[in-house]
RODO-2510 file (C-alpha; in nm, 4 decimals, decimal comma):
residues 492
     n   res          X          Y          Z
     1     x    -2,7747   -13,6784    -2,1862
     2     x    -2,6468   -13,3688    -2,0531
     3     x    -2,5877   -13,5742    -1,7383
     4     x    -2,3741   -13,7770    -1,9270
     5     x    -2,1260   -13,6017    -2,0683
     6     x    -2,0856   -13,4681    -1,7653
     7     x    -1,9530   -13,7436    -1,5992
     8     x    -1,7320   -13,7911    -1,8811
     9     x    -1,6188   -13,4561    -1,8416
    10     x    -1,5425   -13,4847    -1,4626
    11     x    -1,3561   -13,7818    -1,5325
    12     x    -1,1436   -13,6771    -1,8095
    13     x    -1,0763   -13,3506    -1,5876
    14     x    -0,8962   -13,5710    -1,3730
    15     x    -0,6667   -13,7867    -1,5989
    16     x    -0,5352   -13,3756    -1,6785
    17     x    -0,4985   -13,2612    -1,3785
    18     x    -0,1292   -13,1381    -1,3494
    19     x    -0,0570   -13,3481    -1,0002
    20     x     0,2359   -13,1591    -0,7994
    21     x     0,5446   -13,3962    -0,6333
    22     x     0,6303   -13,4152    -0,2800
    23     x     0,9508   -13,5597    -0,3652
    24     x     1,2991   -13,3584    -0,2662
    25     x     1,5365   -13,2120    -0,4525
    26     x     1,7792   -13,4470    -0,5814
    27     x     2,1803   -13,3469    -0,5646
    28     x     2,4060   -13,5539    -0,7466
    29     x     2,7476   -13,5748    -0,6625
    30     x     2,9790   -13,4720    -0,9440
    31     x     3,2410   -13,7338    -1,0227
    32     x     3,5159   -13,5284    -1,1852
    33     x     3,7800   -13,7593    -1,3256
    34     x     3,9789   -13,8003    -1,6136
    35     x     4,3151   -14,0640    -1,6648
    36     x     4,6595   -13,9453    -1,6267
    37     x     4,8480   -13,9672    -1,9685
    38     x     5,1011   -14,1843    -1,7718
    39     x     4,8420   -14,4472    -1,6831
    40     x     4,6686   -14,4465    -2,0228
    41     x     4,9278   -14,4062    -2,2775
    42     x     5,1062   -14,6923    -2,4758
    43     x     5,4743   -14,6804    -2,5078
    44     x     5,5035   -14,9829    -2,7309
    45     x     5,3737   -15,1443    -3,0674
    46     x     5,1477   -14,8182    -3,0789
    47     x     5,1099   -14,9293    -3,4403
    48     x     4,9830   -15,2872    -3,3753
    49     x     4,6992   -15,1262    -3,1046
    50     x     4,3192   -15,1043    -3,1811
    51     x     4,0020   -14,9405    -3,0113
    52     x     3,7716   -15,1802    -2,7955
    53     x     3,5002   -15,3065    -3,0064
    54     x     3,1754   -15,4024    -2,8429
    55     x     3,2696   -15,7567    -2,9042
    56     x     3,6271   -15,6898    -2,7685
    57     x     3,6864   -16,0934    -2,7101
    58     x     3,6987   -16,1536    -3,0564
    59     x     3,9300   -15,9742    -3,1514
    60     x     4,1465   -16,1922    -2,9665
    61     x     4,1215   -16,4308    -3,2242
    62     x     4,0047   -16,7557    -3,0596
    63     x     3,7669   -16,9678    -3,2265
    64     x     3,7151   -17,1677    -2,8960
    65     x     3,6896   -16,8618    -2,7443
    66     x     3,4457   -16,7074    -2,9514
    67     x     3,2115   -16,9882    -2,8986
    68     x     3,2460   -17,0578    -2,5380
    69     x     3,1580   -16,6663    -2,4601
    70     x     2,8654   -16,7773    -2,6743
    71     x     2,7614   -17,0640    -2,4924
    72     x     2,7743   -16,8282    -2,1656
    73     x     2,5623   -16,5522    -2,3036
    74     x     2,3059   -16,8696    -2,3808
    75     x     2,2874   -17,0551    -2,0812
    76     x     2,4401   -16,8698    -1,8037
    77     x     2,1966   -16,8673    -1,5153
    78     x     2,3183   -16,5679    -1,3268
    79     x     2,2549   -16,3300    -1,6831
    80     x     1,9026   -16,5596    -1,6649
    81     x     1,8620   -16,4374    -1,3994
    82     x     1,9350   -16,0745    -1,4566
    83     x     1,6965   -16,0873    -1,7362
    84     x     1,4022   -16,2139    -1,5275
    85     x     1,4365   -15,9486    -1,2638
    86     x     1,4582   -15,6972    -1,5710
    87     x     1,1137   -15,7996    -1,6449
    88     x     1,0050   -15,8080    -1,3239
    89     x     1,0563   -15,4365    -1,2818
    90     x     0,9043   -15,4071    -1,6233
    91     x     0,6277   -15,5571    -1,5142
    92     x     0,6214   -15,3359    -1,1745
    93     x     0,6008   -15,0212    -1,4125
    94     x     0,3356   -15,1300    -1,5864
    95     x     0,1078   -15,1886    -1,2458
    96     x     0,2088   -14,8669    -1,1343
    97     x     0,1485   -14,6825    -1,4674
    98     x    -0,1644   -14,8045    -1,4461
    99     x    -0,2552   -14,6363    -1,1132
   100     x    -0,2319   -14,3404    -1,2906
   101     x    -0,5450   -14,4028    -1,5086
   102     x    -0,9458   -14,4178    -1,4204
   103     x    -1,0045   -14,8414    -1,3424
   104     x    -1,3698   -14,8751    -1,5312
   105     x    -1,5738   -15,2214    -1,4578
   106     x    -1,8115   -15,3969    -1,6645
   107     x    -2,1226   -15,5341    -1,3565
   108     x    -2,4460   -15,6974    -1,4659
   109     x    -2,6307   -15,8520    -1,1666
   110     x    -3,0252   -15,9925    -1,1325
   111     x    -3,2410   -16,0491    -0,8184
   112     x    -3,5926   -16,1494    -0,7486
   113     x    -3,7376   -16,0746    -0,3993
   114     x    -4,1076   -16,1649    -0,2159
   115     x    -4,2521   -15,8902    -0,0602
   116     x    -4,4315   -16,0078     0,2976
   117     x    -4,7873   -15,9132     0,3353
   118     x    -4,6758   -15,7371     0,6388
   119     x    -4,3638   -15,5569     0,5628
   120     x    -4,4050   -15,2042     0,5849
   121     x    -4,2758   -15,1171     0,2238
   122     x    -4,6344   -15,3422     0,1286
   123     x    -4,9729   -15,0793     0,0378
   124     x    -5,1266   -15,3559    -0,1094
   125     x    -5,2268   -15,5822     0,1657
   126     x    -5,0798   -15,9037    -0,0567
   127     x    -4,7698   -16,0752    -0,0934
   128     x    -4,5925   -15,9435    -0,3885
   129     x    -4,3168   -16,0590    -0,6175
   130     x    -4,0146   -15,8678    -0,8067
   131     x    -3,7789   -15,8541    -1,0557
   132     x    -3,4204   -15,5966    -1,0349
   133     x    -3,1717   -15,6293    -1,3323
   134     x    -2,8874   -15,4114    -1,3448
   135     x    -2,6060   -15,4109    -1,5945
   136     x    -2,3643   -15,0628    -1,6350
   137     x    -2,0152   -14,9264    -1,6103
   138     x    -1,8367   -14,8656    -1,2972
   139     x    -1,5555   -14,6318    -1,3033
   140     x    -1,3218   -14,5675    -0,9674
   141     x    -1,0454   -14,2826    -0,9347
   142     x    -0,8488   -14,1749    -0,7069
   143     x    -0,7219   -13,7785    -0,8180
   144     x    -0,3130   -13,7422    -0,7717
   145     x    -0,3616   -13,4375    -0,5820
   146     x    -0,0210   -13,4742    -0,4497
   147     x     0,1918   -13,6879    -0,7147
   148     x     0,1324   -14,0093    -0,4964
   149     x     0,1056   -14,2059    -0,7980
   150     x     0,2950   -14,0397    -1,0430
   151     x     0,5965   -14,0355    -0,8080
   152     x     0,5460   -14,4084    -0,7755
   153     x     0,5293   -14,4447    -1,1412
   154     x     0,8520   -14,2634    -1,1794
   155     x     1,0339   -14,4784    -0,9187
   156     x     0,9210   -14,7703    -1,0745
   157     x     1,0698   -14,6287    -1,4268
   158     x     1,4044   -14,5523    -1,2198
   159     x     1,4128   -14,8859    -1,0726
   160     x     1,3387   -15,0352    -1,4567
   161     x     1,6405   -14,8471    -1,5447
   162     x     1,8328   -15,0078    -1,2384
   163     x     1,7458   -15,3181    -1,3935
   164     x     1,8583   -15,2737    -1,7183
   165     x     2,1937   -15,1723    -1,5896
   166     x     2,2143   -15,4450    -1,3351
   167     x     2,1630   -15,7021    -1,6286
   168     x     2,4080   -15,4775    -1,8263
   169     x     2,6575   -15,5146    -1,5694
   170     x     2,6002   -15,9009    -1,4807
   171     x     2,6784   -15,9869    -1,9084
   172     x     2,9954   -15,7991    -1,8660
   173     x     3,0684   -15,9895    -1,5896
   174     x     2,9656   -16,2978    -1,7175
   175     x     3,1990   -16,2238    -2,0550
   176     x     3,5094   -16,0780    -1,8311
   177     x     3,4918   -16,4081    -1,6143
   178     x     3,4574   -16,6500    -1,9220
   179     x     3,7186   -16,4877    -2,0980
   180     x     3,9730   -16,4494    -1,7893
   181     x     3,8905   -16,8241    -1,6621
   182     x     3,9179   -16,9530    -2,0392
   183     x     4,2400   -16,7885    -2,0555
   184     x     4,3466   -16,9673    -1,7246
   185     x     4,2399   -17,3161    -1,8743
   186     x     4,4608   -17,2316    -2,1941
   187     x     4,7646   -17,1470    -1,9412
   188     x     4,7704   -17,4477    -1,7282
   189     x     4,7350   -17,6702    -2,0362
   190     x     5,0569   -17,5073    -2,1740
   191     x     5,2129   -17,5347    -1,8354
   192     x     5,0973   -17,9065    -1,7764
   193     x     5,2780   -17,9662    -2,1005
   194     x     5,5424   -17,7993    -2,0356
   195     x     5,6097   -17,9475    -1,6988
   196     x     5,5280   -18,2824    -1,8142
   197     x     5,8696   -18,2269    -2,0476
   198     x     6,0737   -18,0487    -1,7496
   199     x     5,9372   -18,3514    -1,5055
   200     x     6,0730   -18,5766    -1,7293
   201     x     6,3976   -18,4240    -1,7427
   202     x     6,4168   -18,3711    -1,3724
   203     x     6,3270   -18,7820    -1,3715
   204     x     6,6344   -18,8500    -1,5983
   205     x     6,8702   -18,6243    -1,4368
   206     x     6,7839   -18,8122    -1,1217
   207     x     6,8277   -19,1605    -1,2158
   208     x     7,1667   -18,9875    -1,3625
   209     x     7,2889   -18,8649    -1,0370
   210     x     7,1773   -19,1609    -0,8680
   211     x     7,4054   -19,4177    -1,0986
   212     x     7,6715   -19,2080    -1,0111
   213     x     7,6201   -19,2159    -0,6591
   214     x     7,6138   -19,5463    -0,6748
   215     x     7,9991   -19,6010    -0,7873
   216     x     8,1091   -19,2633    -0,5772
   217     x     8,1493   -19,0368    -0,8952
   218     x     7,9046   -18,7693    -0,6525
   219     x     7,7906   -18,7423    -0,3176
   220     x     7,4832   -18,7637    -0,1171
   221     x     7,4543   -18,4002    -0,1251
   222     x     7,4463   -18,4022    -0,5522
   223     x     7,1833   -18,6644    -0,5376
   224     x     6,9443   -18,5110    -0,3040
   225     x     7,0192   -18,1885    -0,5228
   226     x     6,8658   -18,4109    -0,7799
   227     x     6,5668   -18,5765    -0,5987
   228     x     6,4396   -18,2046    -0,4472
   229     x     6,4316   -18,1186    -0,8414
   230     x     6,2607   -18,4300    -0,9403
   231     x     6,0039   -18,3446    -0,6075
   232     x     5,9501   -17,9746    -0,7328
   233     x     5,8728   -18,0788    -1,0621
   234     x     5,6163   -18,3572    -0,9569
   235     x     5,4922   -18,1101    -0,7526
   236     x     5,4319   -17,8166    -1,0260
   237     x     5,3273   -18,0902    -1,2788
   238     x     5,0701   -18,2135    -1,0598
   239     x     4,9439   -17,8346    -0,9605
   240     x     4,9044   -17,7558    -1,3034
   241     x     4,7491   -18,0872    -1,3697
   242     x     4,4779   -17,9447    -1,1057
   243     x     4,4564   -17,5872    -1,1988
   244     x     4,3524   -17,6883    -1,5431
   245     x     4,0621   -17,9320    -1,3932
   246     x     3,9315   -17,6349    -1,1700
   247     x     3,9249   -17,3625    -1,4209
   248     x     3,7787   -17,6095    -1,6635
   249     x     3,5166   -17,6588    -1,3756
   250     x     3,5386   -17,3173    -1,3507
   251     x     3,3917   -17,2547    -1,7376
   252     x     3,1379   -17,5461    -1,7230
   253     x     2,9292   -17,3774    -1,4824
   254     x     2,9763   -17,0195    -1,6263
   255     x     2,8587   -17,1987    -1,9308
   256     x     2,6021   -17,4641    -1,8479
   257     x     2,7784   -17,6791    -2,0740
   258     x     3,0232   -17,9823    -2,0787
   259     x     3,2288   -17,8027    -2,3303
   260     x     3,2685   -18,1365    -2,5121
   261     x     3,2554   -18,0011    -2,8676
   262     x     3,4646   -17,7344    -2,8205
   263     x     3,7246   -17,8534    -2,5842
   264     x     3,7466   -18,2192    -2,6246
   265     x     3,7415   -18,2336    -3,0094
   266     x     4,0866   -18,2268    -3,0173
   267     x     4,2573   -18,1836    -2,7458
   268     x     4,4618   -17,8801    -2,8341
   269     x     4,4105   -17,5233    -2,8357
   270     x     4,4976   -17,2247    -3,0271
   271     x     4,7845   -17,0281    -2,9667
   272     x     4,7446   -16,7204    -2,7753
   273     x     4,7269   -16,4248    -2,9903
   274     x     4,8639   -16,1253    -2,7691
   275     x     4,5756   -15,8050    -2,8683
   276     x     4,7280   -15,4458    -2,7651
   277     x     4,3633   -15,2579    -2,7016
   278     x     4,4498   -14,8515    -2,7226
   279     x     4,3053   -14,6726    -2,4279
   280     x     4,2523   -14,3205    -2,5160
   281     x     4,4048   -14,0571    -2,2751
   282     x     4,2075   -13,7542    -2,0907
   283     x     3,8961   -13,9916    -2,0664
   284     x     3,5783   -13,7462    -1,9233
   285     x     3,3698   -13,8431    -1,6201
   286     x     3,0721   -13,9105    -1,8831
   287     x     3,2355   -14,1966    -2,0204
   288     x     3,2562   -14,3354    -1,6772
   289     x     2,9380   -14,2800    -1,5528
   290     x     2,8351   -14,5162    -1,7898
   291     x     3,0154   -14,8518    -1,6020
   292     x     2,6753   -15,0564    -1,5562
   293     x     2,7384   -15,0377    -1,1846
   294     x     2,7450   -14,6751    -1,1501
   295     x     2,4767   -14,6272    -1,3925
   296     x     2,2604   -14,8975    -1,1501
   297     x     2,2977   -14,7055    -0,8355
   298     x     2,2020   -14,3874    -0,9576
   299     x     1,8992   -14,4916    -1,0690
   300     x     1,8353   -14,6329    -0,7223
   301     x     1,9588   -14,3000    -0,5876
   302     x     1,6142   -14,1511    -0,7939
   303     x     1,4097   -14,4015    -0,6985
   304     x     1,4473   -14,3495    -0,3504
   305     x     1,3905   -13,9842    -0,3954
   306     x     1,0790   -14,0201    -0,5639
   307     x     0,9394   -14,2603    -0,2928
   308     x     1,0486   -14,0261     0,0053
   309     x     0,7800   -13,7823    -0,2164
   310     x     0,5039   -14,1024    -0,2059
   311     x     0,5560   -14,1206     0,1642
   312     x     0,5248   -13,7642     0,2252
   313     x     0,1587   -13,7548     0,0546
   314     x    -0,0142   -13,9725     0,3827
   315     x     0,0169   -13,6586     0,5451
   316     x    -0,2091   -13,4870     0,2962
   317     x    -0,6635   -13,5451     0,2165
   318     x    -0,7006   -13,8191    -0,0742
   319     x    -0,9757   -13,7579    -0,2968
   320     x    -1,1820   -14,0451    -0,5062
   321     x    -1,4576   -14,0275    -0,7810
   322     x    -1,6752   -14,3214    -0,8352
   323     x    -1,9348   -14,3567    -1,1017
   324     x    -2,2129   -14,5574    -1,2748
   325     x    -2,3177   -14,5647    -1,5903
   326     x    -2,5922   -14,8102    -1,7271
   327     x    -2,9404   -14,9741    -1,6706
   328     x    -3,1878   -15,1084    -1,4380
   329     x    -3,4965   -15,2577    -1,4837
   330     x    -3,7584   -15,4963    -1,3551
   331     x    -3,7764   -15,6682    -1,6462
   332     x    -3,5365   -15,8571    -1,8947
   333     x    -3,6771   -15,7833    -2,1553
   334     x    -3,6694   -15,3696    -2,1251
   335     x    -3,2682   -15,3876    -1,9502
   336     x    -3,1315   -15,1768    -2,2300
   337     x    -3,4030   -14,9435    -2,3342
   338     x    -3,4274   -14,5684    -2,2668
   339     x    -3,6158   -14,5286    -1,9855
   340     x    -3,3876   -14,7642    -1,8304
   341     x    -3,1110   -14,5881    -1,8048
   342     x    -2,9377   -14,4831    -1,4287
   343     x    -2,6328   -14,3142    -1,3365
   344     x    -2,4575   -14,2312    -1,0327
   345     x    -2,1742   -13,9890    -0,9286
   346     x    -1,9888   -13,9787    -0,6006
   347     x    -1,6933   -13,9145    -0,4326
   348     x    -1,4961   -13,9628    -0,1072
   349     x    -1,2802   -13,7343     0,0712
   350     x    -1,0009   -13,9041     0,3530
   351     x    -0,8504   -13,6733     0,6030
   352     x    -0,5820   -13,8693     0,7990
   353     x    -0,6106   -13,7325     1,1932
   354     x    -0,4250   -13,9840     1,3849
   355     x    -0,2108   -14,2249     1,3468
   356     x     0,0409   -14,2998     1,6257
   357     x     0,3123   -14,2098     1,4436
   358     x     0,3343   -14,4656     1,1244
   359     x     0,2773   -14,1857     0,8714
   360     x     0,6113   -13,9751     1,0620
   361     x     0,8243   -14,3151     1,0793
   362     x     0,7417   -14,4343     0,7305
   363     x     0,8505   -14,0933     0,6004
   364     x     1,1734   -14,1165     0,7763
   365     x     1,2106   -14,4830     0,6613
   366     x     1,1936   -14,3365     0,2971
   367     x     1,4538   -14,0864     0,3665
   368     x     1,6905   -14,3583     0,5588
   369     x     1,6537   -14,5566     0,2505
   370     x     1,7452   -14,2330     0,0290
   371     x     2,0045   -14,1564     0,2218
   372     x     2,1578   -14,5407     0,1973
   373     x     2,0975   -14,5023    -0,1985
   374     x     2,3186   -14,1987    -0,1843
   375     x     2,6228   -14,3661     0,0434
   376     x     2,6070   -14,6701    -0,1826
   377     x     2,6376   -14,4392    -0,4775
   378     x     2,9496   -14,2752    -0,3428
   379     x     3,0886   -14,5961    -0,2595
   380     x     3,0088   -14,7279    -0,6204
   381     x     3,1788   -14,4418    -0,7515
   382     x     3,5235   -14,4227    -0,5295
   383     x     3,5448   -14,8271    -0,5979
   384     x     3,4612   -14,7685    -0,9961
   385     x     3,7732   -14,5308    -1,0320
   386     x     3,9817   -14,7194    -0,7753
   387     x     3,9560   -15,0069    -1,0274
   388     x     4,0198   -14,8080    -1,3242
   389     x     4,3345   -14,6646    -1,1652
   390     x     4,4732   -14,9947    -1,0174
   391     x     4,3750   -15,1766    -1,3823
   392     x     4,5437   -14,9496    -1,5621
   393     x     4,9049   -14,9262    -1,3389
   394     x     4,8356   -15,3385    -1,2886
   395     x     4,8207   -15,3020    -1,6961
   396     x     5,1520   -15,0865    -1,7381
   397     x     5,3365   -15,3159    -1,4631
   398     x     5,2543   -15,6472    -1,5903
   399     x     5,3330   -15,5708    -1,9556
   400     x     5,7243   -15,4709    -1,8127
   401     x     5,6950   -15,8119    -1,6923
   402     x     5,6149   -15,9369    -1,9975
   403     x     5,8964   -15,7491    -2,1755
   404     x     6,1361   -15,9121    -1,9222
   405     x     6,0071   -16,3060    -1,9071
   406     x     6,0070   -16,3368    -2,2622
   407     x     6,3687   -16,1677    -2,2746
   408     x     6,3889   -16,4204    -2,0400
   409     x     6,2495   -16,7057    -2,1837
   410     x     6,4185   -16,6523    -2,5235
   411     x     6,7535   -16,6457    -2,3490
   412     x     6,7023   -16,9659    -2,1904
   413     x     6,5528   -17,1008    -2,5198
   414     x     6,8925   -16,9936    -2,7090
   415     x     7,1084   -17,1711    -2,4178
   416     x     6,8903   -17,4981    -2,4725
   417     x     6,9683   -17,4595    -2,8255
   418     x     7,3187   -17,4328    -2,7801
   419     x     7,2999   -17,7275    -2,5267
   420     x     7,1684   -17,9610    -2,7512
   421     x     7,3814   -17,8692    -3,0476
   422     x     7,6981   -17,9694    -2,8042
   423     x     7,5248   -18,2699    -2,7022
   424     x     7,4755   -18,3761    -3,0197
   425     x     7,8502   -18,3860    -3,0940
   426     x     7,9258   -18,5280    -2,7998
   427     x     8,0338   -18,2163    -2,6439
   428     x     7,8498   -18,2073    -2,3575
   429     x     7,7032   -18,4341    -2,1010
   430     x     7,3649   -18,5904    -2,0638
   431     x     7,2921   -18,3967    -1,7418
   432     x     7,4172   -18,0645    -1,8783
   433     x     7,1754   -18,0775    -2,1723
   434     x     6,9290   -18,2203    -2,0028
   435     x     6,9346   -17,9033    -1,7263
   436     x     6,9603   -17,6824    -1,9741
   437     x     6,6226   -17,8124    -2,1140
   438     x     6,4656   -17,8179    -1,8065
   439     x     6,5520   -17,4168    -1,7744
   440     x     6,4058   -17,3037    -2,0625
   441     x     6,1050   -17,5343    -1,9596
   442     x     6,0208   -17,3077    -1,6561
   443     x     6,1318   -17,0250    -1,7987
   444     x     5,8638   -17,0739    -2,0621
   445     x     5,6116   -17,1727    -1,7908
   446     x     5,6926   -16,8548    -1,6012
   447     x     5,6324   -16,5884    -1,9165
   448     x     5,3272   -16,8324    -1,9686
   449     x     5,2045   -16,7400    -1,6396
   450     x     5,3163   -16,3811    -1,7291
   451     x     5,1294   -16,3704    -2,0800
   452     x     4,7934   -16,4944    -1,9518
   453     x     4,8103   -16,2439    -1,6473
   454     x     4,9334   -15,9546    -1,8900
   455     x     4,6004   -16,0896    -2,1509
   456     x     4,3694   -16,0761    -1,8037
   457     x     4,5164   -15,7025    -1,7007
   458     x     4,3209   -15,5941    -2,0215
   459     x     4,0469   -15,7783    -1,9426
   460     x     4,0342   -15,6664    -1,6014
   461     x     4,1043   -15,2677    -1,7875
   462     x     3,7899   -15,3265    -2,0054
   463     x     3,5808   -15,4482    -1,7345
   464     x     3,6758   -15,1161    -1,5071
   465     x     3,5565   -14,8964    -1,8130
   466     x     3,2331   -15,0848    -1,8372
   467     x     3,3163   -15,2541    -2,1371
   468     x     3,4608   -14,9751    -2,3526
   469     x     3,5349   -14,6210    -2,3870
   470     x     3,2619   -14,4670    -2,6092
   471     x     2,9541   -14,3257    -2,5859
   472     x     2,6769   -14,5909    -2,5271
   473     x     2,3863   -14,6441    -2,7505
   474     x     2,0156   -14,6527    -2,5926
   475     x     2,0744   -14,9321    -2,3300
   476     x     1,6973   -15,0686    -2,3578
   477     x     1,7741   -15,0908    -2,7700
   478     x     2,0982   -15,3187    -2,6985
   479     x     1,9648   -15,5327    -2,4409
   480     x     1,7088   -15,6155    -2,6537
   481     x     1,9538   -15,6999    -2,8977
   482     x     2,1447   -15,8945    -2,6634
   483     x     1,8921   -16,1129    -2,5217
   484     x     1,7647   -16,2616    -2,8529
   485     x     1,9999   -16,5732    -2,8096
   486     x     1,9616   -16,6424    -2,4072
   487     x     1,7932   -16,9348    -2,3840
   488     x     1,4576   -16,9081    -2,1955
   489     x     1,3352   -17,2502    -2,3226
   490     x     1,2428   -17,3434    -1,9831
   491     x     0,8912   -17,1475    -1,9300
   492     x     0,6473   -17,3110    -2,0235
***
């Protein structure tokens, strides 16, 4: 008995044993930033702005919208995916967690042998016959002497984390993109109305130009005036005509859906609502560390850190236990009674002496991996705050734009009005008015043009910040949030 409990004891020694780590010192690059009040702050409507909600495409106020960022976060393969290699690594911990622990085995086995009359284990002079049952619990373990498997473990936990921001990072892109190329379809449907109208127009001033030319009342020069109009309308009507087919395209396959219900019930959509989104000024480093990228490649950073430590321990003596714990017996019948009980203790000590150089090169292989973690997490931070700082000036210099086309616009708008009202009375010609209509026409196809890219500058803002500009919550909590609706019908 006392046997026993020592074995127990030996073994539970081990799972206790405070295991030291090989594994270097890790220095992290600070990234000190913060946003320039100039680049930040609003100027305009400051009363009409709001904060960036975690949901930040609704408050756009699209129903389509709304339901085709839905339809994405369903069936979009690339957040599949994501997702899948998120439980791959999840699954990875969970092997390497359970290196850490004793592996115990359940063996029963049975034999029966003929002992020869002349073999020399034979006293008796006869042939002899026997029975050997054996049934027990095997237990193998391998002591982390040197953090081996705990490092492993903890690389594996990094490269969990990795995950979770690399699926964190592909639904923001996969909302950013919807939302941008849904906003594109939504343009060049307003355009390819618009330039129907102005084609039309460009088609009547034409045939206008042309009667004339035909009794002399203008010259060749008026009416090919006329048919390079009518050629660079065609031409705009038909490139919006195509633009809308490609980002529709575009949105199916972000999607996985046909898009039928939503954009084919009735052929219209809803009017753009313009959202001002406040971006709070003096924004710390902290909040930026947390862009899904950035928060990735750390990770991966620490990962490689911790597996320079696991290749550093094939230098160093390994030490196993293996035990046995159970019964043997020549007969069934008396397997699991007292005096057939056996044990067994052992253990193996490995020395490596010589081996041409694979333990040296795979150590240096973990630190040229390390040290590509760390470039790649420099590069993911200059890029991250490049894109915040071109978003946000791209931000400020497209909303001046917008300021001035829809001055513009409106002034070509008021002109149309005032065209028609002459026409009407008889004050002014056919081709006057109908000029002045096709004006305001591209006028309103170029703030179009300037409202969608204005409405994809925030986007593009809200994507740079990692999807907002507050504190996360626990990222495993909202992923599992998240994920509830993806659909993963397709396992069996």
């Amino acid at each position: 008995m006392n046997k026993i409990i020592s074995i127990s004891a030996i073994a539970s020694f081990t799972l206790l044993i405070s295991a030291c780590s090989l594994s270097p010192n890790l220095n992290i690059p600070e990234a000190n930033y913060s946003i320039d009040n100039k680049l930040g702050a609003l100027s305009w409507e400051k009363e009409n702005n709001s904060s960036i909600t975690k949901n930040w495409w609704k408050d756009f106020d699209d129903e389509n919208l709304n339901k085709v960022v839905d339809l994405a976060l369903k069936n979009n393969n690339d957040l599949k995916l994501a997702f899948i290699h998120m439980e791959q690594a999840a699954a990875q911990l969970g092997i390497d967690f359970s290196s850490l622990l004793p592996k115990f085995d359940g063996s029963a086995s049975g034999s029966r042998a003929k002992t020869a009359i002349n073999a020399p284990s034979n006293r008796t002079g006869e042939v002899s016959y026997g029975n050997d049952f054996k049934m027990g619990l095997n237990l193998s373990y391998e002591i982390d002497l040197w953090g081996k498997y705990r490092d492993t473990y903890r690389a594996s936990k990094s490269s969990f984390k990795a995950s979770e921001y690399d699926y964190e990072a592909a639904r923001l892109s996969v909302i950013s993109n919807t939302v941008q190329t849904y906003f594109n379809l939504v343009n060049a449907y307003e355009n390819e109305n618009a330039l129907k109208e102005a084609y039309k127009s460009a088609k009547e001033i034409y045939r206008i130009n042309d009667e004339k030319f035909q009794v002399g009342a203008v010259g060749e020069y008026e009416l090919a005036q006329a048919r390079a109009n009518l050629e660079s309308m065609a031409l705009q009507y038909n490139e919006a005509k195509l633009n809308k087919e490609n980002y529709l395209k575009a949105l199916k396959i972000l999607t996985s859906n046909d898009l039928n219900d939503i954009l084919y019930k009735n052929q219209s959509y809803q009017v753009f609502n313009l959202k001002e989104f406040d971006i709070p000024t003096g924004i710390s480093s902290t909040i930026l560390l947390q862009r899904p990228d950035i928060g990735s490649s750390l990770e991966k950073l620490t990962q490689q850190n911790y597996l320079v430590g696991v290749a550093r321990t094939a230098f160093l003596p390994s030490l196993s236990l293996t035990g046995l714990l159970g019964f043997e017996s020549g007969d069934l019948d008396t397997l699991v009674k007292g005096g057939s009980k056996t044990w067994n203790i052992g253990g193996n000590f490995t020395l490596p002496i010589f081996h041409w150089g694979e333990i040296y090169q795979n150590v240096n292989l973990a630190k040229l991996n390390k040290d590509e973690a760390f470039v790649n997490y420099q590069n993911t931070l200059i890029t991250a705050f490049g894109e915040i700082r071109y978003a946000l000036v791209a931000r400020k210099t497209i909303r001046l734009q917008y300021d001035n086309a829809q001055a513009s616009e409106q002034s070509y708008k008021r002109i149309y009005e005032i065209a028609k009202e002459r026409y009407d009375i008889g004050e002014m010609s056919l081709q006057d008015y109908l000029e002045a209509r096709q004006n305001w026409l591209n006028a309103a196809v170029a703030f179009n043009n300037i409202k969608y890219s204005y409405a994809n500058s925030i986007i593009d803002v809200i994507k740079a910040f990692g999807g907002g500009f507050e504190q996360s919550e626990d990222t495993s909590k909202n992923i599992k949030e998240e994920t509830k609706n993806l659909d993963m019908s397709f396992r069996e």
